[in-house]
C-alpha positions in Angstrom: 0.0 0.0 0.0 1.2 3.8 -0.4 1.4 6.5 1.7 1.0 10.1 0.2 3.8 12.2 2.1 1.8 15.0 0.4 -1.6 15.2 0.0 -2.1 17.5 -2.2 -0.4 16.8 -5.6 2.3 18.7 -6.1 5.0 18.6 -8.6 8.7 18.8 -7.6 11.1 21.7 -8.9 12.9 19.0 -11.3 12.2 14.9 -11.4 15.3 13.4 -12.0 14.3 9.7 -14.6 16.7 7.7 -14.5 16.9 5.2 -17.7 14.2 7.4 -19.4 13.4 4.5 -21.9 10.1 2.6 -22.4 8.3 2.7 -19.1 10.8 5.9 -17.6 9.7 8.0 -21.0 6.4 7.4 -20.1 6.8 8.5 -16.5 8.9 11.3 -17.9 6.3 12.7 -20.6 3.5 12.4 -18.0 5.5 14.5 -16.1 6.4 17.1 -18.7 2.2 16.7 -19.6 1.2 18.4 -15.9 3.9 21.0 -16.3 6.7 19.4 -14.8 10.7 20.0 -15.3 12.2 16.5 -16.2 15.8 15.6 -16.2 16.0 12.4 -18.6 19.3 10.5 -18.1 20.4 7.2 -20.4 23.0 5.4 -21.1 23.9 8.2 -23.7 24.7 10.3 -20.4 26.3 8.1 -18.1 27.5 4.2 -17.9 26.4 3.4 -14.1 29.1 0.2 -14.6 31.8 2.9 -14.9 33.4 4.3 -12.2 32.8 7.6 -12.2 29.3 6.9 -12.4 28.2 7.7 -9.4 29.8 11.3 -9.1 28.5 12.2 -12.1 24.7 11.4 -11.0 25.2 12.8 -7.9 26.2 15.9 -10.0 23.1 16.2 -11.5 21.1 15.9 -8.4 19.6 18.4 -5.8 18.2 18.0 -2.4 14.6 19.3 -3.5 14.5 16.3 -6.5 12.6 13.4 -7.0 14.5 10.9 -8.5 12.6 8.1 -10.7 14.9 5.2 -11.3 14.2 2.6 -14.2 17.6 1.7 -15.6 18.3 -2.1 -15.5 19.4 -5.2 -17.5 16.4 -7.1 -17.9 15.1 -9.3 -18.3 17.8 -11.0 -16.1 18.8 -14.1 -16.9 21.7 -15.2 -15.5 24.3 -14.8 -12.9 26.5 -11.9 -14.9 24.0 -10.0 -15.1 22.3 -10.2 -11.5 25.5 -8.6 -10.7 25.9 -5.9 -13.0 21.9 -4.9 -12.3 23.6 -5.1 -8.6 26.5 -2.7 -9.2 24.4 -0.2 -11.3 22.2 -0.1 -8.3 25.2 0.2 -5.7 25.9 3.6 -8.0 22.9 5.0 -7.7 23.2 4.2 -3.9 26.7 6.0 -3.7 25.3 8.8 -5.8 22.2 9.5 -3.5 24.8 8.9 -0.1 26.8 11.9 -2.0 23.8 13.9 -3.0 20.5 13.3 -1.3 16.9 13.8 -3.0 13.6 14.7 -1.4 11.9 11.7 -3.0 13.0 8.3 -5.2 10.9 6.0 -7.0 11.9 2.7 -8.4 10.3 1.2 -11.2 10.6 -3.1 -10.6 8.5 -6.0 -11.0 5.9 -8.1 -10.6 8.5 -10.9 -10.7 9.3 -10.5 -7.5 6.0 -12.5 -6.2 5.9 -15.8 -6.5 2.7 -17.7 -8.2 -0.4 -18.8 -6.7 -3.8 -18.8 -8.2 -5.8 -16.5 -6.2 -5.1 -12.7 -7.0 -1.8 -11.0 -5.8 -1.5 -8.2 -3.7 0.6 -5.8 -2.2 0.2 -7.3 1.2 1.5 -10.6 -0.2 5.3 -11.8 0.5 8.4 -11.0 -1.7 9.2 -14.7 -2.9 10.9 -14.3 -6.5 11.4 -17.9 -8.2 13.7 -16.7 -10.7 16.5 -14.8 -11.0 14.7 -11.5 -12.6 12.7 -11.0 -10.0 15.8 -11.9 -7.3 17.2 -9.0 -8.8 14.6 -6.4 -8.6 13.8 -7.5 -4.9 17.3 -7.1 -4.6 17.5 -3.4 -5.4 14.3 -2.5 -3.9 16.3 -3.5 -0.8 19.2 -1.4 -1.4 17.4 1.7 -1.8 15.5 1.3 1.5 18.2 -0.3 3.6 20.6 1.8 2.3 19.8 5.7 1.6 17.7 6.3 4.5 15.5 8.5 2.0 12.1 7.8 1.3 11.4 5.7 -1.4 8.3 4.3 -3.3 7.7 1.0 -5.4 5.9 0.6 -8.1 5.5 -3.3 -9.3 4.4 -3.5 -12.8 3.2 -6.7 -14.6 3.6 -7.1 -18.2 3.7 -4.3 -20.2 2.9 -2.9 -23.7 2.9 -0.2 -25.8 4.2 1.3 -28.9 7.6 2.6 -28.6 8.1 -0.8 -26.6 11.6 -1.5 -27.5 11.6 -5.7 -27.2 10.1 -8.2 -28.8 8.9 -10.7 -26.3 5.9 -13.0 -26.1 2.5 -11.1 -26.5 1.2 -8.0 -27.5 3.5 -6.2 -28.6 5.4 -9.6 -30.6 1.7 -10.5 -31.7 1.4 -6.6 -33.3 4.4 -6.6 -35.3 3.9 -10.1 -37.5 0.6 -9.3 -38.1 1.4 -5.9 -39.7 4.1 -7.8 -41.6 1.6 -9.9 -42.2 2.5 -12.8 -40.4 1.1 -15.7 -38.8 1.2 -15.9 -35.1 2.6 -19.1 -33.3 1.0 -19.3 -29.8 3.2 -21.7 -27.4 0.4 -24.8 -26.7 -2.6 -22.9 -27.8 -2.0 -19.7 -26.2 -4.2 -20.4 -22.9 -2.4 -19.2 -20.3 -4.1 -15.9 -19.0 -1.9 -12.9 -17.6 -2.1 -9.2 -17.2 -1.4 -6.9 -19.5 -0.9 -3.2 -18.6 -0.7 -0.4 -21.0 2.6 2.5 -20.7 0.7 4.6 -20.3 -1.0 4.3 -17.4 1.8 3.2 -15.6 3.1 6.7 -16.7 0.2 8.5 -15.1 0.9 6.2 -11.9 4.7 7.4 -12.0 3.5 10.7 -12.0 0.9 10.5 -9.6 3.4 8.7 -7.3 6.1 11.9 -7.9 3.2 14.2 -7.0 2.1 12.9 -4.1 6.2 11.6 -3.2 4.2 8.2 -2.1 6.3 5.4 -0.4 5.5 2.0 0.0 4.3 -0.2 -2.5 2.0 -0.7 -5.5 1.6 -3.0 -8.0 0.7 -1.7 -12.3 -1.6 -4.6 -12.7 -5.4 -4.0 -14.5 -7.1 -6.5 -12.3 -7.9 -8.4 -15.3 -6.6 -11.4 -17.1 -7.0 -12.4 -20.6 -5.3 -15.6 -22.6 -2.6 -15.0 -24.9 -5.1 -16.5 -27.6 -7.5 -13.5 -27.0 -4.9 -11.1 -27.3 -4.1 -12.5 -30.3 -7.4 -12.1 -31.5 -7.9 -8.8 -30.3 -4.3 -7.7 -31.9 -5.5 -9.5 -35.1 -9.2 -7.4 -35.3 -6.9 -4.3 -36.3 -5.1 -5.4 -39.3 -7.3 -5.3 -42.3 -5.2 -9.2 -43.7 -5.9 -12.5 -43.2 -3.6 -13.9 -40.1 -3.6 -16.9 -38.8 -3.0 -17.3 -35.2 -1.6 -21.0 -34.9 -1.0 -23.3 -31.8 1.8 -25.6 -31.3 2.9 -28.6 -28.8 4.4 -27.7 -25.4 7.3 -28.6 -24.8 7.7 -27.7 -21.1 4.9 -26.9 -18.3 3.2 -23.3 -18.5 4.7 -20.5 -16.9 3.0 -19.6 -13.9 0.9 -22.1 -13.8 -1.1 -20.9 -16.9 -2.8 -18.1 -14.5 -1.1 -14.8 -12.5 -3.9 -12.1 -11.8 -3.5 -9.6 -9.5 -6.3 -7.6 -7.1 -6.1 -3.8 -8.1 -7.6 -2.5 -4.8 -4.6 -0.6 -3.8 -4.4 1.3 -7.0 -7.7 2.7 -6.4 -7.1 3.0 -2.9 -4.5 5.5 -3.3 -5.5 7.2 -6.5 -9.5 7.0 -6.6 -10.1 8.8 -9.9 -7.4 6.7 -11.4 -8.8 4.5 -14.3 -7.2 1.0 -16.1 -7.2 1.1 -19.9 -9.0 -2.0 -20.5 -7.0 -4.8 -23.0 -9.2 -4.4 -26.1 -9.2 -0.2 -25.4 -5.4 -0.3 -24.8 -4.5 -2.5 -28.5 -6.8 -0.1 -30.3 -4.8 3.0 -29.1 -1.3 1.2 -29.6 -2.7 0.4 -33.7 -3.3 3.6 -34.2 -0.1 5.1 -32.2 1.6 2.9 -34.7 0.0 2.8 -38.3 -1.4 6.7 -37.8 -5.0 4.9 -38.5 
């Protein structure tokens, strides 16, 4: 759950995003939408593997900031780079020790739950089963246990959008055969149901979060689930050619059991005018973000 430090929104003299990317640009331009100063730092400005990293952020920080941090390897997949998500955090760490902020907010993951079938929560435990979300628990640690600032969380579950930058499994996959013209290949026949969230409302909840400097936590999660089958379908209603959308043998069990909803109480909770774009609203706004239809 989050705790509004302010209750009345109010936006900081500069917000400081940190990997202003997919999810961070969103953060940033919803920012930049309600009149807001944004710094945007990438890789283009600073390595945080080098050494000097962390004097250099800590440079472009002031005491009155928010600072929204995003940057990361990820997905994470392996030992090498668990650590190098770890020492990119441990510069951020140094930088903030060097040069406090009034306010962070780190940008993780869902991953760091672990699966069960009823719908998660913000109350329920930290228990990552694979290394992704090991490294995202990881760094939400470091910023609490280690800057003595305050900090919020948000945990967002799958994510799509137009600018989204990867390729994997889903939406945003499904949206770019079919405009090729493509066939889609579901794994089995697409049955597992997850939650899909679209950029931009986790944009608005980054800056809703910045505005009110919320700590705590709170999950990006619609509350609803849909099979990958349907958002085939939906992705497929769009393009005016015939795509198949074709199933396939597993070869290995479902991930997450097939099912991972999520209760999105909290979200309302804390932002009570605050509104999900619904799947089938979300793909139709993505199409036309992308073919200008």
């Amino acid at each position: 759950m989050l705790n509004h430090r302010l209750e009345t929104p109010t936006l900081p003299p500069c917000t400081v995003v940190l990997g202003a990317g997919f999810v961070g640009g969103a953060g940033a331009d919803a920012i930049e939408a309600a009149g807001g100063r944004v710094e945007r730092i990438g890789r283009a400005q600073v390595d945080l593997l080098s050494d000097d990293a962390s004097e250099f952020l800590a440079e472009q920080l002031r005491a009155d900031d928010v600072l929204v941090v995003v940057s990361a390897e990820a997905p994470c997949k392996n030992g090498e780079m668990l650590e190098r998500n770890i020492t990119m955090m441990n510069t951020v760490v140094a930088a903030l020790k060097k040069q406090p902020v009034a306010h962070v907010l780190y940008v993780s993951s869902d991953a760091v739950y672990k699966d069960k079938m009823a719908p998660l929560s913000e109350d329920d435990c930290a228990e990552p089963g694979a290394l992704h979300g090991v490294m995202h628990l990881a760094r939400e640690r470091m910023l609490l246990d280690e800057t003595g600032l305050p900090v919020g969380i948000l945990r967002p579950t799958l994510v799509y959008g137009a600018s989204d930058p990867h390729n994997g499994y889903g939406p945003n996959r499904f949206r770019r055969l079919a405009l090729e013209g493509k066939d889609i290949t579901l794994f089995g026949e697409g049955e597992e149901k997850r939650d899909h969230v679209l950029v931009d409302d986790l944009g608005e909840l980054i800056k809703r979060m910045v505005m009110h400097r919320s700590t705590g936590i709170l999950n990006g999660a619609t509350g609803e689930v849909h099979s990958f089958r349907e958002v085939a379908e939906m992705v497929v209603s769009h393009v005016p050619l015939r795509i198949m959308i074709k199933g396939t043998e597993r070869s290995g069990p479902m991930p997450h059991n097939g099912y991972r909803p999520f209760n999105p109480s909290a979200t309302f909770h804390a932002f009570p005018d605050f509104r999900y774009t619904p799947l089938a609203e979300g793909l139709a706004k993505v199409h036309r973000q992308v073919t200008g239809g």
